[in-house]
C-alpha positions as a Markdown table, in Angstrom:
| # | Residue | x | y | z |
|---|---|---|---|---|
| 1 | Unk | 51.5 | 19.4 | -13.2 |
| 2 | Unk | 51.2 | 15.6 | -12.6 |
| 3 | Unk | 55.0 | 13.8 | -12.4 |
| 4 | Unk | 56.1 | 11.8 | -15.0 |
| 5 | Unk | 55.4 | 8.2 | -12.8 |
| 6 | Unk | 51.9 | 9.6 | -12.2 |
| 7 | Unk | 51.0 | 10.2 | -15.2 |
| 8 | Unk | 52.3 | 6.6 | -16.8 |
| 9 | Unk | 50.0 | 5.0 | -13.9 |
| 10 | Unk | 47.2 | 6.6 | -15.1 |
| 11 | Unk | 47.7 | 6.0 | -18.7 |
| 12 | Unk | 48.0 | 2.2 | -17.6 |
| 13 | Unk | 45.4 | 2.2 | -15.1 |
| 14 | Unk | 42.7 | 3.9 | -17.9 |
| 15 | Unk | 44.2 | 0.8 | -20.3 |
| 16 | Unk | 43.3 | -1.8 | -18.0 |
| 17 | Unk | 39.6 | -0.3 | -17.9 |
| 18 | Unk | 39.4 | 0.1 | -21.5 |
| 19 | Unk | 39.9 | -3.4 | -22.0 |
| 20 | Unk | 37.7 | -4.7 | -18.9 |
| 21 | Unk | 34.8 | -2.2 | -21.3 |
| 22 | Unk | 35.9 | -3.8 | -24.4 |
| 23 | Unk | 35.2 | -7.3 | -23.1 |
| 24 | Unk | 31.7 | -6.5 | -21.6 |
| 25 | Unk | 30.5 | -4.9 | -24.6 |
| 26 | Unk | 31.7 | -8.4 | -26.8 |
| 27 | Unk | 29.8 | -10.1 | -24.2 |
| 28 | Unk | 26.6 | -7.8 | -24.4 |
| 29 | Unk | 26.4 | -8.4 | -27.8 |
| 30 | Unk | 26.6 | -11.9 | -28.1 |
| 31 | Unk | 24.3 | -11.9 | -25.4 |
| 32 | Unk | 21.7 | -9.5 | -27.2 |
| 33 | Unk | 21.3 | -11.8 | -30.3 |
| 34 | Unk | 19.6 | -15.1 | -28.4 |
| 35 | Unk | 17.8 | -12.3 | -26.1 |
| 36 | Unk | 16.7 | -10.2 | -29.2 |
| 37 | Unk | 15.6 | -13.5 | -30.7 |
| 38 | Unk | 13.6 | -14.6 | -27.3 |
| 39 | Unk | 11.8 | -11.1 | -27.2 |
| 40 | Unk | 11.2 | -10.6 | -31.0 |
| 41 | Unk | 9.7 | -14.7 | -30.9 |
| 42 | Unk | 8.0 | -14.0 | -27.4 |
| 43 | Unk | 5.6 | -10.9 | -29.3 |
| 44 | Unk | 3.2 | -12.7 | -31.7 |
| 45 | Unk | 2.1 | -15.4 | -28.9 |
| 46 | Unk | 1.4 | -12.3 | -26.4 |
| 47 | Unk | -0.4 | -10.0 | -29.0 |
| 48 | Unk | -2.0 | -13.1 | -30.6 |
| 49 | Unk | -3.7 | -14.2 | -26.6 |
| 50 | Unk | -4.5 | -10.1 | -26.1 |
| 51 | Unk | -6.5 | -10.4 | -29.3 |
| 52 | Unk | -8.4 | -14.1 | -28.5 |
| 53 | Unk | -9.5 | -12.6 | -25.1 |
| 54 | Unk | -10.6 | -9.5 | -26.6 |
| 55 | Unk | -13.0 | -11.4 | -28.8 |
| 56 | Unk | -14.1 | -13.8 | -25.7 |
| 57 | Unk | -14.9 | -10.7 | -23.9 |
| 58 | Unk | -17.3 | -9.1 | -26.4 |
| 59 | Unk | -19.3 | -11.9 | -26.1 |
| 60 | Unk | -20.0 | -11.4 | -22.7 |
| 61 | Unk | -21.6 | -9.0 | -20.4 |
| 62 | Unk | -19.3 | -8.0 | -17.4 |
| 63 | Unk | -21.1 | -8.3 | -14.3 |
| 64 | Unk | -20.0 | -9.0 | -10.5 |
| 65 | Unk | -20.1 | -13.1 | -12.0 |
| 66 | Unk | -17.1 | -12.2 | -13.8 |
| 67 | Unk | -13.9 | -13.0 | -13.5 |
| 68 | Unk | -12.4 | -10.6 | -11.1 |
| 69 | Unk | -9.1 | -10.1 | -13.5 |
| 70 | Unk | -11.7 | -8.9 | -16.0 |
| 71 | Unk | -14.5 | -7.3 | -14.4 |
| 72 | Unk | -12.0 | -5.8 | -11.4 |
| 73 | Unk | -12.7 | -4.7 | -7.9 |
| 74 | Unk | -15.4 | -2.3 | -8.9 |
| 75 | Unk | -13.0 | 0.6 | -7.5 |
| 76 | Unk | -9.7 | 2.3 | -8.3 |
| 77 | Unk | -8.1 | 3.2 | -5.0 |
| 78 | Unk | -5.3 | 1.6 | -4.7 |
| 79 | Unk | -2.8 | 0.8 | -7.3 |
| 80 | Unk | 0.1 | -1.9 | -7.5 |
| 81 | Unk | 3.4 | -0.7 | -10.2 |
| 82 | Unk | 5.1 | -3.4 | -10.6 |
| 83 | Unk | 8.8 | -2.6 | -12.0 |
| 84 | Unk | 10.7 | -4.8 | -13.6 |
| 85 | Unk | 14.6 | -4.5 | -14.0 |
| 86 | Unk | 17.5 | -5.8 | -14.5 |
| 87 | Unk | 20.0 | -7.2 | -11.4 |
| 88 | Unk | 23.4 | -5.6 | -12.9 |
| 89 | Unk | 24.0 | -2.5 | -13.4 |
| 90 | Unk | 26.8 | -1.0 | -16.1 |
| 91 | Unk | 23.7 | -0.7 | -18.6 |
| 92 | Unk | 23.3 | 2.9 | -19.2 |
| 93 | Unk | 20.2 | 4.5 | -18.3 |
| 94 | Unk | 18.4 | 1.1 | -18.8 |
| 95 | Unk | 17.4 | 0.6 | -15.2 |
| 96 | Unk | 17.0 | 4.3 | -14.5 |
| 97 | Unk | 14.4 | 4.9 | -17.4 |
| 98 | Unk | 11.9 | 2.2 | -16.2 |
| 99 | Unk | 12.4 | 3.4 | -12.4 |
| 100 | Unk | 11.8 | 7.0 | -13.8 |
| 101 | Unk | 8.4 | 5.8 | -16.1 |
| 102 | Unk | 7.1 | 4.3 | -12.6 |
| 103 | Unk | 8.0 | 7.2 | -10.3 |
| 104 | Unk | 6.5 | 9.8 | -13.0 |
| 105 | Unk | 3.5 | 7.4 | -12.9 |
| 106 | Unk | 3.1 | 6.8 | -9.2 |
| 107 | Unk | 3.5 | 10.9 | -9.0 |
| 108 | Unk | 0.9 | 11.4 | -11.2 |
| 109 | Unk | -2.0 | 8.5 | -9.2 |
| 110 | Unk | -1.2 | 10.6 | -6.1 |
| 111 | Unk | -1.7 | 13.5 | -7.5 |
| 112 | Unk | -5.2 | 12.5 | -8.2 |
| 113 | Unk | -5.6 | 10.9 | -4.5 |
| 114 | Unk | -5.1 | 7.5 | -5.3 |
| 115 | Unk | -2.5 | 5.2 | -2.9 |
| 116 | Unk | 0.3 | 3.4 | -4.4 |
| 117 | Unk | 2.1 | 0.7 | -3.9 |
| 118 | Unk | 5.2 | -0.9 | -5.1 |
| 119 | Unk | 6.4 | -4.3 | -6.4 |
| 120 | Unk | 10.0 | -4.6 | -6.8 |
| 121 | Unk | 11.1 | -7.2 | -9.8 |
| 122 | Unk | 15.0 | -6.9 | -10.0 |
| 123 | Unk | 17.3 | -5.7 | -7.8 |
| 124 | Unk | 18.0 | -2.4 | -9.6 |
| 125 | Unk | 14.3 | -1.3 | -9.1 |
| 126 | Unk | 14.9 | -0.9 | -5.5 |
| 127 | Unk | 16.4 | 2.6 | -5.8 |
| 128 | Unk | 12.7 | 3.4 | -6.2 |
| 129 | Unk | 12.7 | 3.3 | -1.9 |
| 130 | Unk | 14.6 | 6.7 | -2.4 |
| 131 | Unk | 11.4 | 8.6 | -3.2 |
| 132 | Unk | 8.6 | 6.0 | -1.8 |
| 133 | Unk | 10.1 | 4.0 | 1.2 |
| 134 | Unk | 7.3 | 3.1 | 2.9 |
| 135 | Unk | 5.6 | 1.7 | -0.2 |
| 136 | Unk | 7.3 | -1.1 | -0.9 |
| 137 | Unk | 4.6 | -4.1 | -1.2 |
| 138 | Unk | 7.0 | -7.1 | -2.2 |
| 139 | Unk | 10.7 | -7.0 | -3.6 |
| 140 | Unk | 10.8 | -10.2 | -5.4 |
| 141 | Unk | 14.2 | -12.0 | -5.5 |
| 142 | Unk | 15.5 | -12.8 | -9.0 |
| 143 | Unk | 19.3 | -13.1 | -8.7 |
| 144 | Unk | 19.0 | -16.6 | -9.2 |
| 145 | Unk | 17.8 | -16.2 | -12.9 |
| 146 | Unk | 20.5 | -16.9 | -15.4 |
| 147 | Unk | 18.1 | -17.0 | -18.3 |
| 148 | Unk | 14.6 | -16.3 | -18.4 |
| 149 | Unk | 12.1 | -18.9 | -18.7 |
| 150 | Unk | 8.1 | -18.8 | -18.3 |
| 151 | Unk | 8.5 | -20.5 | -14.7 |
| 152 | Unk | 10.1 | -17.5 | -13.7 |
| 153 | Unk | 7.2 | -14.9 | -15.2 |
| 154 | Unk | 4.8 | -17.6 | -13.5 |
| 155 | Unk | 5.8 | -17.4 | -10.1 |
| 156 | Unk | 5.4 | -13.4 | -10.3 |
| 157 | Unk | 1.9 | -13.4 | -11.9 |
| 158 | Unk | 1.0 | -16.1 | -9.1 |
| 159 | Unk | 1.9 | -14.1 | -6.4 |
| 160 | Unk | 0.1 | -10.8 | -8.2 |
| 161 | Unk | -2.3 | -12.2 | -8.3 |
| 162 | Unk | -2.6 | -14.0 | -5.1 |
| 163 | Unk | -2.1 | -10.2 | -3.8 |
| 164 | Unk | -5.2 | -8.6 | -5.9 |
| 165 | Unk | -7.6 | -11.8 | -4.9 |
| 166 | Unk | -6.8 | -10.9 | -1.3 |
| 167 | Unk | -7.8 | -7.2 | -2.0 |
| 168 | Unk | -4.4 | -5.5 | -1.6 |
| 169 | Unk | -5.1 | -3.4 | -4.5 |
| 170 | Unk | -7.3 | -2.6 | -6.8 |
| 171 | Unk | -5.5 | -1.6 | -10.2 |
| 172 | Unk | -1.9 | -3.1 | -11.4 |
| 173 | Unk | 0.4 | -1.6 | -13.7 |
| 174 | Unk | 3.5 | -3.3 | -15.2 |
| 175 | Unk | 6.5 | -1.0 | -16.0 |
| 176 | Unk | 9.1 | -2.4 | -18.5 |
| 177 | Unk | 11.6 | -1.4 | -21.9 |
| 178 | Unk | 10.6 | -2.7 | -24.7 |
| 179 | Unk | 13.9 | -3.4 | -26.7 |
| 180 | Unk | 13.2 | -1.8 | -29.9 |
| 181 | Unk | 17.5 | -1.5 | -31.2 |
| 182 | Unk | 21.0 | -1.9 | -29.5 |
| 183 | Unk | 20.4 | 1.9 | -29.4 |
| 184 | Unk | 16.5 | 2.4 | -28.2 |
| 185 | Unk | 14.9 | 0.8 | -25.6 |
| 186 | Unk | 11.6 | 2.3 | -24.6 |
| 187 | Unk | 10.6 | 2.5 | -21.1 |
| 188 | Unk | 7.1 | 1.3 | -21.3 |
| 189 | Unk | 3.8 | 1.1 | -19.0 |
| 190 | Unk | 0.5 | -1.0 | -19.1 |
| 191 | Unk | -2.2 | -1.8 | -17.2 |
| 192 | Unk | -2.4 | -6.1 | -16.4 |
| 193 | Unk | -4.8 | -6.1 | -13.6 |
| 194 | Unk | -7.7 | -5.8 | -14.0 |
| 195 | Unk | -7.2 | -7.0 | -17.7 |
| 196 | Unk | -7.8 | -3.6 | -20.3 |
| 197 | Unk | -8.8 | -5.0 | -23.2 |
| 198 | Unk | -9.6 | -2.8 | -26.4 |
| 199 | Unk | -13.0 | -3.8 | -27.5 |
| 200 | Unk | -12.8 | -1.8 | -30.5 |
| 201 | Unk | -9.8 | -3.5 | -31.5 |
| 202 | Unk | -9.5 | -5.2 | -34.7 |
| 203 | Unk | -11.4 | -8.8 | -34.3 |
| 204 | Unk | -9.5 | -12.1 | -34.6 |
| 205 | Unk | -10.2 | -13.3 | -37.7 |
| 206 | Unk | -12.2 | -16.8 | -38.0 |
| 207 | Unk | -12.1 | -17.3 | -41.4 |
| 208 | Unk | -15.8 | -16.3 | -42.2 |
| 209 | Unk | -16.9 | -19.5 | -39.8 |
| 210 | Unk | -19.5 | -19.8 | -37.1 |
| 211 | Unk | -17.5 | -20.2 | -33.8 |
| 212 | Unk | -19.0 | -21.9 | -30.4 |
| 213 | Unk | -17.2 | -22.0 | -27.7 |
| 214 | Unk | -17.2 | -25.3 | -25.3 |
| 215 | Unk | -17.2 | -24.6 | -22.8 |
| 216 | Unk | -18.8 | -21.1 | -22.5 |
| 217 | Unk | -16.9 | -17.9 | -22.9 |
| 218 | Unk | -16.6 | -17.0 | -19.0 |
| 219 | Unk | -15.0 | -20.6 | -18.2 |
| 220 | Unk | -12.2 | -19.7 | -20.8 |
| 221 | Unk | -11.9 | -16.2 | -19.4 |
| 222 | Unk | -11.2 | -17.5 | -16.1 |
| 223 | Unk | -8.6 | -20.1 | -17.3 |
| 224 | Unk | -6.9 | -17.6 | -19.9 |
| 225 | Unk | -6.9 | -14.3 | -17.6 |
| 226 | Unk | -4.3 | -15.8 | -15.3 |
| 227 | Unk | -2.3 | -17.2 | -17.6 |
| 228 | Unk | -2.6 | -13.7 | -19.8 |
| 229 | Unk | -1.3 | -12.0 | -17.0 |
| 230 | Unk | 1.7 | -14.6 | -16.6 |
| 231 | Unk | 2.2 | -14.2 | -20.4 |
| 232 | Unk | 2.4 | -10.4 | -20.8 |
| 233 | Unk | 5.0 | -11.0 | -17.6 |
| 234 | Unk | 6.9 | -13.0 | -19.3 |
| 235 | Unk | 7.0 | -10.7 | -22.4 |
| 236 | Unk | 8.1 | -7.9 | -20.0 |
| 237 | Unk | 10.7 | -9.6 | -19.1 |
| 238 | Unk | 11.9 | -11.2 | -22.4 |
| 239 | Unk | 12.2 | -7.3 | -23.6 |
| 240 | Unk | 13.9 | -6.4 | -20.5 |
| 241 | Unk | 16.7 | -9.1 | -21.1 |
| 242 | Unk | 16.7 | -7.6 | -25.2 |
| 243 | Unk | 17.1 | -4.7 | -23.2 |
| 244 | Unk | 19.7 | -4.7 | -20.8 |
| 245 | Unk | 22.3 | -6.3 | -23.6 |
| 246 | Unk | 21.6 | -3.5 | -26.2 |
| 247 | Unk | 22.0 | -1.2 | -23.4 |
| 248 | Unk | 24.8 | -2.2 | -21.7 |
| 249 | Unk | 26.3 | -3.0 | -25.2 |
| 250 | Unk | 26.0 | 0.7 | -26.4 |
| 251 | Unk | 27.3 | 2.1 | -22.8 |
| 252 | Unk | 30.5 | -0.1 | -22.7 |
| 253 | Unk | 30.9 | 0.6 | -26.6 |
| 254 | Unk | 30.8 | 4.6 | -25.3 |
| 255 | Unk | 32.8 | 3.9 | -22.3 |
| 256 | Unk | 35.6 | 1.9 | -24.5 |
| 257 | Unk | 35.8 | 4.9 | -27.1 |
| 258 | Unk | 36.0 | 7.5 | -23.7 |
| 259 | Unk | 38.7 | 5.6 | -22.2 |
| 260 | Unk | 40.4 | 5.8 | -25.7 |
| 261 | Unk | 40.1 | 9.8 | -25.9 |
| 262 | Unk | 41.2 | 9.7 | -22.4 |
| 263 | Unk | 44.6 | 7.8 | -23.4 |
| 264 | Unk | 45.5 | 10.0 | -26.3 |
| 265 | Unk | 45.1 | 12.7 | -24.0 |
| 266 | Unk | 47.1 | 11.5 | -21.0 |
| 267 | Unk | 49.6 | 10.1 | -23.6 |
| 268 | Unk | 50.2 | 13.9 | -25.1 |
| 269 | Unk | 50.7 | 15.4 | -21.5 |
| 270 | Unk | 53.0 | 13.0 | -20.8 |
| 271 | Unk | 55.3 | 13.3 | -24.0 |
| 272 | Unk | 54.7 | 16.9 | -23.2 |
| 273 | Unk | 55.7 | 16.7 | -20.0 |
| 274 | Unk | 58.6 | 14.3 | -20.6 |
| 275 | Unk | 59.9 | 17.1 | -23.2 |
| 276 | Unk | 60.1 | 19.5 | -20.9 |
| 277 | Unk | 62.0 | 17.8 | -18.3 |
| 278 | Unk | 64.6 | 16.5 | -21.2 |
| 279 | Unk | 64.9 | 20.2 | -22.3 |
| 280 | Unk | 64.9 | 21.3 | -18.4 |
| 281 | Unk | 68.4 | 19.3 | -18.3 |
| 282 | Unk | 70.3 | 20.0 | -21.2 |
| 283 | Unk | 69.7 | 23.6 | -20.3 |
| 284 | Unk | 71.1 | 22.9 | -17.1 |
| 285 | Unk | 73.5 | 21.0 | -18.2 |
| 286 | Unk | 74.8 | 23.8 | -21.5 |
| 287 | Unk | 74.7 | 26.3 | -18.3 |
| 288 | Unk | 77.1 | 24.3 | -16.5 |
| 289 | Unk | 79.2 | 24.0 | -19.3 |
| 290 | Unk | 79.6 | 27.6 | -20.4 |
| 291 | Unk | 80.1 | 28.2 | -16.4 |
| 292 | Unk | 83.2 | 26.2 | -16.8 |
| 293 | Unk | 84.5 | 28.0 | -19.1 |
């Protein structure tokens, strides 16, 4: 059994830590409101420019003209994940779902004989080396973020990009968790490169009006493509940030009510513990007495 000192240096050790969780988890949540804002405001704009280029696209025929974010490489071969996650950890299985969604994913592309490749958004997406180490295509450095801005998205989708245009793969995917409660985040996967877009989707509505387009629909394509592929980035990471906060708010919310069962429990072994050794000496010390006698 644990001495008496022992166990009052753990009970104040587990203390310290509760309130170290308390604090994070009143930071995650004031956090989480401007992030759950960002995300919920980032959706229409995204969904809205899915829907426009959807329309723009049924109005033309693909062909090797095309723009090569819509019409592609013309194979499948080889295919870029992009995973996006957070830099800190202490967030639940925030980090560990997305990595998880991509590794199922990769698994499954090889399965069917295609080649993967990785690109590494976060610093907590590099655990992925564990299971593909020699597929690391780019690990892209964003400790330096403090809040997330389109700049940030940019610079990503730019070198993407920059990478399919140069023919390093044919097909990207973009893994993320879309921040649906403090409680749910999903881990999510899509296809941004080249651009899948539902044709039999619902059309945008034009008021009943006859629409032209100046200039012609391929010259938009082209100019909106890139800048799609920057904007579903930036959405990605706008739900990650959601993301991360709800998570990390739940799992130091957990970890604060742990430490709390842990406490009552150490604090009952020691008044145990104390009791015995009070009772241990006025035994002792009745025996002594009678001996005297």
């Amino acid at each position: 059994m644990a001495s008496l000192k022992a166990l009052k240096v753990r009970i104040g050790s587990v203390k310290s830590t509760q309130k170290i969780t308390k604090a994070m988890k009143m930071v995650a949540a004031a956090k989480l409101r401007r992030a759950q804002e960002a995300a919920v405001a980032g959706r229409p704009y995204a969904e809205r420019l899915e829907a426009v280029m959807a329309s723009l696209a049924s109005k033309v025929s693909v062909s090797e003209s095309s723009p090569k974010l819509l019409a592609g490489t013309g194979k499948d071969q080889t295919h870029l994940i992009i995973i996006a996650t957070s830099e800190r950890g202490l967030a639940g299985a925030f980090n560990s779902n997305i990595v998880r969604a991509a590794r199922r994913k990769a698994e499954e592309l090889e399965a069917a004989g295609k080649t993967v490749k990785f690109y590494v958004a976060g610093k907590k997406g590099r655990v992925i080396k564990r299971f593909f180490p020699n597929q690391i295509a780019a690990d892209h450095e964003m400790s330096h973020i403090k809040t997330v801005a389109f700049a940030d998205a940019r610079a990503i989708a730019d070198d993407v990009i920059a990478r399919f245009e140069a023919g390093a793969f044919d097909i990207a995917h973009l893994f993320y968790a879309r921040f649906q409660s403090a409680l749910v985040q999903e881990p999510t996967g899509r296809q941004i490169i080249p651009v899948a877009i539902d044709l039999n989707a619902a059309p945008v509505s034009d008021g009943g009006a006859a629409v032209e387009y100046e200039p012609d629909e391929e010259t938009i394509l082209a100019e909106l493509l890139p800048r799609n592929v920057a904007i579903q980035l930036f959405r990605a990471l706008l739900e990650n940030a959601a993301s991360e906060q709800g998570s990390r708010m739940t799992a130091m919310d957990n970890a604060t009510r742990n430490a709390g069962d842990m406490i009552n429990r150490l604090t009952i072994q020691y008044n145990r513990s104390r009791q015995a050794a009070i009772t241990t000496e006025l035994v002792e010390i009745i025996s002594g007495a009678e001996a005297l006698k």
